[in-house]
TORKOL-4160 file (C-alpha; in steps of 0.2 Angstrom, whole numbers, padded with zeros to 4 digits, m for minus):
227
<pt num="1" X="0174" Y="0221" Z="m0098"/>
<pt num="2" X="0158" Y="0227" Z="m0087"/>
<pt num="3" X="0143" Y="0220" Z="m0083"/>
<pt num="4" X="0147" Y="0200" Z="m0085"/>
<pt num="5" X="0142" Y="0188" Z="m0072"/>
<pt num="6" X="0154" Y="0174" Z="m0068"/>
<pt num="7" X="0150" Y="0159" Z="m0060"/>
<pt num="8" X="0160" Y="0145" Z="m0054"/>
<pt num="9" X="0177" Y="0146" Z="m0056"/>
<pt num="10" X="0182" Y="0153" Z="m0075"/>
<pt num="11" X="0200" Y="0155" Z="m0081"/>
<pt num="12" X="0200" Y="0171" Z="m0092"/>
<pt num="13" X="0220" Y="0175" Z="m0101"/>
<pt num="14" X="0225" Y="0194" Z="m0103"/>
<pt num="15" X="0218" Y="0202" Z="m0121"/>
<pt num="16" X="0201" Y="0195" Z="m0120"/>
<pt num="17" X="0186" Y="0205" Z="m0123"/>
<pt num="18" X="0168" Y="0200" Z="m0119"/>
<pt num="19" X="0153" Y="0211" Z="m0121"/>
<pt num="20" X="0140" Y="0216" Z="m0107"/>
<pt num="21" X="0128" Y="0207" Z="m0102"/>
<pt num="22" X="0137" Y="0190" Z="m0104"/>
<pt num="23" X="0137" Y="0175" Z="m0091"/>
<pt num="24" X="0152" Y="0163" Z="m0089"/>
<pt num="25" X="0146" Y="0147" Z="m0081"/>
<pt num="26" X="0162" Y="0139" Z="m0074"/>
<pt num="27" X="0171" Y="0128" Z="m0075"/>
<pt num="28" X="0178" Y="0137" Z="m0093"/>
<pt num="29" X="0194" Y="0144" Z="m0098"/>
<pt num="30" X="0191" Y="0159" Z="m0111"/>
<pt num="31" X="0207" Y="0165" Z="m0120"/>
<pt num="32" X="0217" Y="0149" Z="m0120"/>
<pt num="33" X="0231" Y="0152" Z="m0129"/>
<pt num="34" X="0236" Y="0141" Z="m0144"/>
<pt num="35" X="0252" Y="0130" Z="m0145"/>
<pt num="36" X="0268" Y="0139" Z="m0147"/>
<pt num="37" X="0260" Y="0156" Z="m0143"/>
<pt num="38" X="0262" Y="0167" Z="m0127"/>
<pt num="39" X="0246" Y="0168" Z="m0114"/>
<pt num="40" X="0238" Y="0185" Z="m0121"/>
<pt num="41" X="0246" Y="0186" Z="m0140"/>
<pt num="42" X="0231" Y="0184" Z="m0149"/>
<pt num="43" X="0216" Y="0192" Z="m0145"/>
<pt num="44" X="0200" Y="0184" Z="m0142"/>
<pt num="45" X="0183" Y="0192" Z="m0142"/>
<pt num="46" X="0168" Y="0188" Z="m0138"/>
<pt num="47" X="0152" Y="0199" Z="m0143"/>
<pt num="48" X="0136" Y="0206" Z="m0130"/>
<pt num="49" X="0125" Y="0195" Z="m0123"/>
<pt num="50" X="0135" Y="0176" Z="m0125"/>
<pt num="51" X="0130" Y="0162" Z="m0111"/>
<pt num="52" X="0144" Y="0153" Z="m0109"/>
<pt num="53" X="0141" Y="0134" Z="m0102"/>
<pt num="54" X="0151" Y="0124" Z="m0090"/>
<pt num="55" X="0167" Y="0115" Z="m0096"/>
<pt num="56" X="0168" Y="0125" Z="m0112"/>
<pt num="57" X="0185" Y="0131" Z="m0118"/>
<pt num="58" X="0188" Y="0144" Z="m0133"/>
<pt num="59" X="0206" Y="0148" Z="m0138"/>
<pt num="60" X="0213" Y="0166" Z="m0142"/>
<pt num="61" X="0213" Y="0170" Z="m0158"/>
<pt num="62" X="0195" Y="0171" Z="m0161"/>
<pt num="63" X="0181" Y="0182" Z="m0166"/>
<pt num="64" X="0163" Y="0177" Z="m0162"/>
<pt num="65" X="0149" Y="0189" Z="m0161"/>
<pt num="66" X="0133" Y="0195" Z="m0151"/>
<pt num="67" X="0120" Y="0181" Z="m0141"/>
<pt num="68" X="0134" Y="0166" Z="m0143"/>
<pt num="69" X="0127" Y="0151" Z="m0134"/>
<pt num="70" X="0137" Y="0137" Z="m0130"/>
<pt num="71" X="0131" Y="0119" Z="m0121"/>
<pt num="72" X="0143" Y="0111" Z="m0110"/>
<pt num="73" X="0159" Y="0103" Z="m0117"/>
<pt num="74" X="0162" Y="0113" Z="m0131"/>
<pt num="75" X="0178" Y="0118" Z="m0138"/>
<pt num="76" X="0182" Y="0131" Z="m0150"/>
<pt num="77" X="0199" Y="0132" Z="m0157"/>
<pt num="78" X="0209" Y="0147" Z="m0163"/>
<pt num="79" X="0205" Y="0157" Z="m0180"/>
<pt num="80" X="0186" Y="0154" Z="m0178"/>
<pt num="81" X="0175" Y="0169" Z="m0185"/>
<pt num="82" X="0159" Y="0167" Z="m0179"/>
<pt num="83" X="0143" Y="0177" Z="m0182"/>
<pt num="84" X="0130" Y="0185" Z="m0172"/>
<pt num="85" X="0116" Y="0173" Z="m0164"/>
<pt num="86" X="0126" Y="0158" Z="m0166"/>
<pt num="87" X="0124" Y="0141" Z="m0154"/>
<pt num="88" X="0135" Y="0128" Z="m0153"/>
<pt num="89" X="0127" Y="0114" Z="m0144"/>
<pt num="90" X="0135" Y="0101" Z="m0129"/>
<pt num="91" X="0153" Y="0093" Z="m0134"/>
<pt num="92" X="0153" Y="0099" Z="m0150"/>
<pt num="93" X="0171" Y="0105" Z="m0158"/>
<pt num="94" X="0176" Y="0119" Z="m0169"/>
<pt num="95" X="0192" Y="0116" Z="m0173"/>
<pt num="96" X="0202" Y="0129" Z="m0182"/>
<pt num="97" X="0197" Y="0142" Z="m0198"/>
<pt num="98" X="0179" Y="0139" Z="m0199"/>
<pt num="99" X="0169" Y="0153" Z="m0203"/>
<pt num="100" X="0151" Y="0152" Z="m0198"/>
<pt num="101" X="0138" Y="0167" Z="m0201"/>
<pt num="102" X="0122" Y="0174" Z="m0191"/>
<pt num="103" X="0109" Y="0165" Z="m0184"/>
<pt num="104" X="0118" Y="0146" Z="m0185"/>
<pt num="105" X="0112" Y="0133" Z="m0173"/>
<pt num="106" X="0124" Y="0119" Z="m0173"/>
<pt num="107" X="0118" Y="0104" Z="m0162"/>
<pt num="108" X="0128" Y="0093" Z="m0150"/>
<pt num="109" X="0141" Y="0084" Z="m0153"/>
<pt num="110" X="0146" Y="0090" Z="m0171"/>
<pt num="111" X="0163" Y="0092" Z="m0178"/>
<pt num="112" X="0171" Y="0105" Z="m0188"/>
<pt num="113" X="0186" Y="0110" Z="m0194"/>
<pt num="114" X="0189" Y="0124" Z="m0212"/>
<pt num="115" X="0172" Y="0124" Z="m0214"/>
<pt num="116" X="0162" Y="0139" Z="m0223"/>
<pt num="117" X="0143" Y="0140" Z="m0215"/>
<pt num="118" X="0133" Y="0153" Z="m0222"/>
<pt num="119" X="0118" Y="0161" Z="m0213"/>
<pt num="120" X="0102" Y="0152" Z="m0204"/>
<pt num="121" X="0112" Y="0135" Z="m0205"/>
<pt num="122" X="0104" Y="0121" Z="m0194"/>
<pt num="123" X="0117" Y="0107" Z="m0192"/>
<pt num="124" X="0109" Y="0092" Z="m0183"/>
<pt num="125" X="0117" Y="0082" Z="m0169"/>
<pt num="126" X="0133" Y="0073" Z="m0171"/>
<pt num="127" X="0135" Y="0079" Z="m0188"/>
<pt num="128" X="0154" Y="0078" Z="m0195"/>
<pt num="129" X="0164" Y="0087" Z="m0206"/>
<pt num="130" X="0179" Y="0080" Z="m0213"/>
<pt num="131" X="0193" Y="0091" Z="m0224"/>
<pt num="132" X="0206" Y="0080" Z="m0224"/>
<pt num="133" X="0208" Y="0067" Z="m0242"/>
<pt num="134" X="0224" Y="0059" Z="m0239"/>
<pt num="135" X="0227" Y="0057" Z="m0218"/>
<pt num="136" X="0239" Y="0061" Z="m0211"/>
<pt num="137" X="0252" Y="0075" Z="m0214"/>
<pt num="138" X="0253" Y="0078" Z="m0231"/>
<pt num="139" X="0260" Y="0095" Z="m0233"/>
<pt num="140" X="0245" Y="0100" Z="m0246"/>
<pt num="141" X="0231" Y="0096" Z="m0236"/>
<pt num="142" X="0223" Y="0114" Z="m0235"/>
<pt num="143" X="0224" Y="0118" Z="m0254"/>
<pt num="144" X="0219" Y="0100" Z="m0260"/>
<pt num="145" X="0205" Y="0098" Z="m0247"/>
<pt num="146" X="0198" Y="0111" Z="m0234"/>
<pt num="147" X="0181" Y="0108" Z="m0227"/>
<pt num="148" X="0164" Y="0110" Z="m0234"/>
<pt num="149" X="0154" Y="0126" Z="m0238"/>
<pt num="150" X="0138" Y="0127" Z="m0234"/>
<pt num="151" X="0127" Y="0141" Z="m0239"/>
<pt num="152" X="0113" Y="0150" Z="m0233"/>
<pt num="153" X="0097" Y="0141" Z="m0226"/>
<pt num="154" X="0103" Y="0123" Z="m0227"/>
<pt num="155" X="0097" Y="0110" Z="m0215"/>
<pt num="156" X="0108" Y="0094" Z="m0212"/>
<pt num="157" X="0101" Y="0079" Z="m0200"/>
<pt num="158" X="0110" Y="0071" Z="m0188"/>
<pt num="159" X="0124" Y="0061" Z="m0189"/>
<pt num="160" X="0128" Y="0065" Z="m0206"/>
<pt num="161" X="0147" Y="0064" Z="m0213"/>
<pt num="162" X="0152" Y="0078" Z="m0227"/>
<pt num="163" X="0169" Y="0074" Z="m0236"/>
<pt num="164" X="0181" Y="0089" Z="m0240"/>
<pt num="165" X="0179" Y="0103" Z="m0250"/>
<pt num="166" X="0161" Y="0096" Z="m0254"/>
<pt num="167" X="0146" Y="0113" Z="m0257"/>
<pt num="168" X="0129" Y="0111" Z="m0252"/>
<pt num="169" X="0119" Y="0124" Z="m0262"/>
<pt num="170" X="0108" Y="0136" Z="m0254"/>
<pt num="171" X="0092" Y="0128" Z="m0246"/>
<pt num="172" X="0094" Y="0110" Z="m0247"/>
<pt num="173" X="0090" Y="0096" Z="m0235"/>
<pt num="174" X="0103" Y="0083" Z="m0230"/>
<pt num="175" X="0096" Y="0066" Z="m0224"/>
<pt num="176" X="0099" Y="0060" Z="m0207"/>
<pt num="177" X="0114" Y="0048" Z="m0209"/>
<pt num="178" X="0119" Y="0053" Z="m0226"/>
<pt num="179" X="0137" Y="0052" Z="m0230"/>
<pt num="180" X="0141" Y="0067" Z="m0243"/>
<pt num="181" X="0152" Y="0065" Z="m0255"/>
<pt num="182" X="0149" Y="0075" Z="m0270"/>
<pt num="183" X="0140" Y="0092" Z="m0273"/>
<pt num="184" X="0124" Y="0096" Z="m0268"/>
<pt num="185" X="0112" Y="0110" Z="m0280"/>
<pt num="186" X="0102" Y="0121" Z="m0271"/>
<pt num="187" X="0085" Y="0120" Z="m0265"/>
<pt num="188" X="0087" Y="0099" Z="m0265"/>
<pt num="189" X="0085" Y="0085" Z="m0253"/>
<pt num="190" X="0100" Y="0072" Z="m0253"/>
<pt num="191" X="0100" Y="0056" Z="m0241"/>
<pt num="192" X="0111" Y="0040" Z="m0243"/>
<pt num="193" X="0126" Y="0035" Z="m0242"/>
<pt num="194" X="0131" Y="0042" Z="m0253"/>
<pt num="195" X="0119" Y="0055" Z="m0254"/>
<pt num="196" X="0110" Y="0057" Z="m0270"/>
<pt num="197" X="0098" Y="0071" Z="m0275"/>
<pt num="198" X="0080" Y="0063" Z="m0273"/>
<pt num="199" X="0068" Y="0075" Z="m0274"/>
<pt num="200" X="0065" Y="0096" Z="m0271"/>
<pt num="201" X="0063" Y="0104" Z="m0256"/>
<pt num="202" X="0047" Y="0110" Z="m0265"/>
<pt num="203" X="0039" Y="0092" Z="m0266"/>
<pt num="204" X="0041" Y="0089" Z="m0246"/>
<pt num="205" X="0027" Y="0087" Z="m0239"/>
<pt num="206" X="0017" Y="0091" Z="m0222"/>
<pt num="207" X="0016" Y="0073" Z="m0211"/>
<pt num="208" X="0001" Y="0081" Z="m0202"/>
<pt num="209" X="m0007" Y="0090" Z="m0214"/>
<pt num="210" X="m0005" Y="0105" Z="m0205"/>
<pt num="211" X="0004" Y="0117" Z="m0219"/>
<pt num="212" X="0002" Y="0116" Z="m0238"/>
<pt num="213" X="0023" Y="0107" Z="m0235"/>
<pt num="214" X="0038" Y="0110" Z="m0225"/>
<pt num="215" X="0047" Y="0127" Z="m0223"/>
<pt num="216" X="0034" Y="0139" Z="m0228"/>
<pt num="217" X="0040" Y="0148" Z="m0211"/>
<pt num="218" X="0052" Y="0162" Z="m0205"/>
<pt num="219" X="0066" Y="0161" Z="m0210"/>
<pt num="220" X="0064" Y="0150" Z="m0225"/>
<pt num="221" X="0051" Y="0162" Z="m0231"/>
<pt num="222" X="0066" Y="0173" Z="m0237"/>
<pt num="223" X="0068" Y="0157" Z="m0251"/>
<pt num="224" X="0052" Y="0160" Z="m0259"/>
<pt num="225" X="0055" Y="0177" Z="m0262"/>
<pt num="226" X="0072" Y="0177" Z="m0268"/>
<pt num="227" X="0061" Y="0165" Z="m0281"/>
């Protein structure tokens, strides 16, 4: 490691590797071993760039790409694999195996665990995702259940609740507050609870007036042309 800046006092275990040009605001710990494993087992790496905020712990056993933010609070389990561009906002919680792609903002307070995120995902504030059906300890729990998978350019509110194994099609629109229980198709906007398709993304419109309707921007301009 060369060229990182640490701040305050940062615990960082043996076989971690974090690319130039990061900044480690501590109090953090980086490379936390997970239980029943040795400090420096499983490596942990971090890519170019990241700004790491106080009170943040991330286990070994994790891969997370270039420009990784974090707010303060957050704590990210083992068998993460995290893309480049990502931010994961104050107290929120990765627990283990999620997989989340480029260019993902996911908001304070949120909390995953075995969840698929695809790419240019914004996850509101307090936003949970559940992958458990029958709690606790049920010996089948990751082949019955598993957490949700969201695809590319979906946009969730806060304070929404997705069941296990549920799929949010690419470019839909969860309500704030929806509690999501079933399957949502692509390019739809679902709110209640339980969330029930209401209308197309394509029938939103402008509160201001100021665009012909919503998400005719970067990056969602990459939906109208897949069209």
């Amino acid at each position: 490691m060369s060229n990182i800046k640490i701040i305050g006092d940062v615990r960082i275990y043996d076989n971690v590797a974090i690319g130039d040009g990061s900044v480690i605001h501590g109090p953090a710990v980086i490379g936390q071993p997970p239980r029943d494993k040795k400090e420096g087992e499983l490596p942990l790496s971090i890519g170019r760039g990241a700004i790491i905020r106080p009170f943040t712990t991330i286990y070994a056993g994790s891969k997370i790409g270039d420009l990784f933010r974090t707010g303060q609070g957050v704590s990210i389990r083992e068998n993460n694999a995290i893309g480049n561009n990502v931010s994961v906002g104050t107290n929120a919680v990765l627990e283990f195996e999620n997989k989340i792609g480029n260019n993902c903002r996911i908001h304070s307070g949120c909390f995953l665990e075995m969840v698929t995120v695809g790419e240019y995902v914004f996850i509101g504030p307090n936003t949970v995702f559940t992958d458990d059906p029958h709690p606790m300890n049920c010996p089948k729990y990751k082949e019955c259940g598993g957490g949700a998978t969201i695809e590319d350019y979906v946009r969730i509110g806060a304070n929404c609740t997705f069941l296990p194994a549920v799929r949010i099609g690419r470019g839909a629109l969860i309500g704030a507050g929806s509690v999501v229980a079933d399957d949502i198709p692509e390019m739809m906007v679902a709110a209640g609870s339980p969330a029930k398709v209401i209308k197309s993304v394509e029938e939103l419109t402008c509160r201001i007036d100021a665009f012909e309707r919503p998400y005719v921007w970067w990056p969602y301009t990459d939906l109208e042309s897949d069209k």
